[in-house]
C-alpha positions as CSV (number, residue, x, y, z in Angstrom):
1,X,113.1,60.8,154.8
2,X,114.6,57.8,152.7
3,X,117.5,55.8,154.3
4,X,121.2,56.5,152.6
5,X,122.3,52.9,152.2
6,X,126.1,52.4,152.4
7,X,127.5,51.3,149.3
8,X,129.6,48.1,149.5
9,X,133.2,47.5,148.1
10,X,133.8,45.8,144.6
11,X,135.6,43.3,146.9
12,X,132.5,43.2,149.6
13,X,130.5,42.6,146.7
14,X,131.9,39.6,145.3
15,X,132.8,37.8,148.7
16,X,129.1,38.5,149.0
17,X,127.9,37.1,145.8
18,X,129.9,34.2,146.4
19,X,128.4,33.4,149.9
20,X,125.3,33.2,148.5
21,X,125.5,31.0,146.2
22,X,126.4,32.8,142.5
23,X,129.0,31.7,140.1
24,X,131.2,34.4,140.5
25,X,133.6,34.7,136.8
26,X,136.4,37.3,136.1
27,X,136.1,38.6,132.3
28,X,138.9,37.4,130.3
29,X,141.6,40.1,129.7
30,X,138.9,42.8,131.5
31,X,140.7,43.5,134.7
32,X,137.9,44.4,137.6
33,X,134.7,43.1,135.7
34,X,133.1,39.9,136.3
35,X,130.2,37.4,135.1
36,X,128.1,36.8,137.9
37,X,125.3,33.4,137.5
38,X,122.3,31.8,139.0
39,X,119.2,30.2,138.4
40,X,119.9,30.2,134.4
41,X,120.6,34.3,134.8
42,X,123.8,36.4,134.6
43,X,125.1,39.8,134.6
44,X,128.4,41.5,134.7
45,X,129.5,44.1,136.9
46,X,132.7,46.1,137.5
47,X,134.8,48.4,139.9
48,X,133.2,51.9,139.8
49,X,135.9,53.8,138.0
50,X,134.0,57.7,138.9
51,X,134.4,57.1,142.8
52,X,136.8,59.2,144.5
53,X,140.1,57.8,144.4
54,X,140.1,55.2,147.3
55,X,141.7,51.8,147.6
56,X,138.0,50.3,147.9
57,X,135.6,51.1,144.7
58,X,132.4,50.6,144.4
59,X,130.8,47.8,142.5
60,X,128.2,49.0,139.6
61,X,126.2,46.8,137.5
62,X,128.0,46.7,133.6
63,X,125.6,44.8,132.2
64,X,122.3,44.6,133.3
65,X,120.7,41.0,134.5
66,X,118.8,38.9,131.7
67,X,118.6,35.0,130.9
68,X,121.3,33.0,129.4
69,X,120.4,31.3,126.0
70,X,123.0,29.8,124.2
71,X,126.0,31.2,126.4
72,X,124.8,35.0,125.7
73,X,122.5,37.2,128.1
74,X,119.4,37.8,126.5
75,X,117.3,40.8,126.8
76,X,113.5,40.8,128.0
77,X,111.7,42.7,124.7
78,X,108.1,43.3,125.7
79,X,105.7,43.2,122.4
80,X,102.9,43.8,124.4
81,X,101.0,40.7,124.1
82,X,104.2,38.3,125.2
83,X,107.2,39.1,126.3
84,X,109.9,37.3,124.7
85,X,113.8,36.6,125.4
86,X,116.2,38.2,122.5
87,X,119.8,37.8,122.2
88,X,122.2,38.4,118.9
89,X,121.3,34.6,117.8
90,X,118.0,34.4,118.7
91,X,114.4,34.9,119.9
92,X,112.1,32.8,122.4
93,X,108.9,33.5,123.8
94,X,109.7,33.6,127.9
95,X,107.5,31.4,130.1
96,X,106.8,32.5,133.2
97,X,109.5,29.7,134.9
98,X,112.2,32.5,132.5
99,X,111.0,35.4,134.2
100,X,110.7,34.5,138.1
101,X,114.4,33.5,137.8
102,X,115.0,36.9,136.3
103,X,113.1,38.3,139.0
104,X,114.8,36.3,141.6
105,X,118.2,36.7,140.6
106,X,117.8,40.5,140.3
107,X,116.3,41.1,143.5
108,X,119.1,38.9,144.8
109,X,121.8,40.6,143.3
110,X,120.4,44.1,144.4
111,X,120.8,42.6,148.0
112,X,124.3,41.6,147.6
113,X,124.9,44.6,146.1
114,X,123.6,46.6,148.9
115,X,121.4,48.7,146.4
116,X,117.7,50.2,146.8
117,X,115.1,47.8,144.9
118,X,112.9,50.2,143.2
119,X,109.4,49.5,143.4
120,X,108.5,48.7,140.0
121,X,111.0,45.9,140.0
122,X,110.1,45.0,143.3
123,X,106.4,44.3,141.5
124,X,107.7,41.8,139.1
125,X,110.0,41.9,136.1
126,X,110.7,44.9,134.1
127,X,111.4,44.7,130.3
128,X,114.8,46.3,128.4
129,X,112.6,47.2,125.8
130,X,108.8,47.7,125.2
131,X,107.7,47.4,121.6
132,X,103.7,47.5,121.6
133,X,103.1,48.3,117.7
134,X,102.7,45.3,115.4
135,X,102.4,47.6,111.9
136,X,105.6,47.3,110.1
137,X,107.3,50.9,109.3
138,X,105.3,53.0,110.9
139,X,107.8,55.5,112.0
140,X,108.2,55.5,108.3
141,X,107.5,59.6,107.1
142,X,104.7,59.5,104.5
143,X,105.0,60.3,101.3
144,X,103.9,64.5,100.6
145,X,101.6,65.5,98.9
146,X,102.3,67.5,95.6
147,X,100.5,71.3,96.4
148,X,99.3,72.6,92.9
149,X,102.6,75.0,92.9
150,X,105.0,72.3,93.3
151,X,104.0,70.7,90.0
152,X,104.8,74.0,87.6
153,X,107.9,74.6,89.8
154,X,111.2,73.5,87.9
155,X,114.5,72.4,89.6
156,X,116.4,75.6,87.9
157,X,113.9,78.5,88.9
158,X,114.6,80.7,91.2
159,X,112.2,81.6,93.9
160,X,110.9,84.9,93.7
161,X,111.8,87.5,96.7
């Protein structure tokens, strides 16, 4: 039978985070969320509001862990033959120095955080998004085909019962 770990408090979590070693920043004008940093990573997490009433919440993650380009954490887009770093501004191809610290920072925060590391993202890094086909519109529906009916059908007829 699997282990119950015990969750830790939002406030265990951060004096955690802090001892080892991540940048540990309160969201402006968010009361109980914070940025957390390290190795070129971030995330935010935030008191777990749907805990029982109790003086200490649990800490869940808010947004989930990616590298920081240009001040904003990008997401890890897989396009099946590279995987590439995307944010709002833009798009880099992610070298493989991009995804250990991913990896590492994950793993580490998971640890703080007193959470099970699936195993999965125990093998390496997993991707927000997986998007494996390269021909543009798809998803598109086709165009139908006209059936020889459709052709002496007018937009006034009725149909018949």
């Amino acid at each position: 039978m699997a282990k119950v770990k015990e969750q830790r408090s939002f406030d265990e979590v951060l004096e955690n985070l802090k001892l080892r070693g991540f940048d540990v920043i309160e969201a402006p004008s968010t009361p109980g969320r914070v940025f957390v940093k390290k190795h070129g990573c971030s995330a935010a997490i935030e008191k777990n509001l749907q805990v029982a009433a109790t003086d200490s919440s649990e800490a869940k993650v808010f947004v989930k862990p990616g590298f920081l380009l240009g001040g904003e954490i990008a997401r890890l887009v897989d396009k099946g033959y590279q995987k590439f770093l995307a944010n709002s501004k833009t798009e880099v191809p992610a070298s493989a120095d991009h995804l250990k610290a991913i990896h590492d920072f994950s793993e580490e925060l998971r640890e703080a955080m007193n959470v099970t590391s699936l195993y999965n993202e125990a093998l390496g890094t997993v991707s927000d998004r997986y998007v494996y086909d390269r021909v543009k519109d798809r998803e598109a529906e086709p165009e139908k085909k006209k059936r020889p009916w459709d052709k002496f059908a007018k937009a006034g007829d009725k149909k018949r019962a």
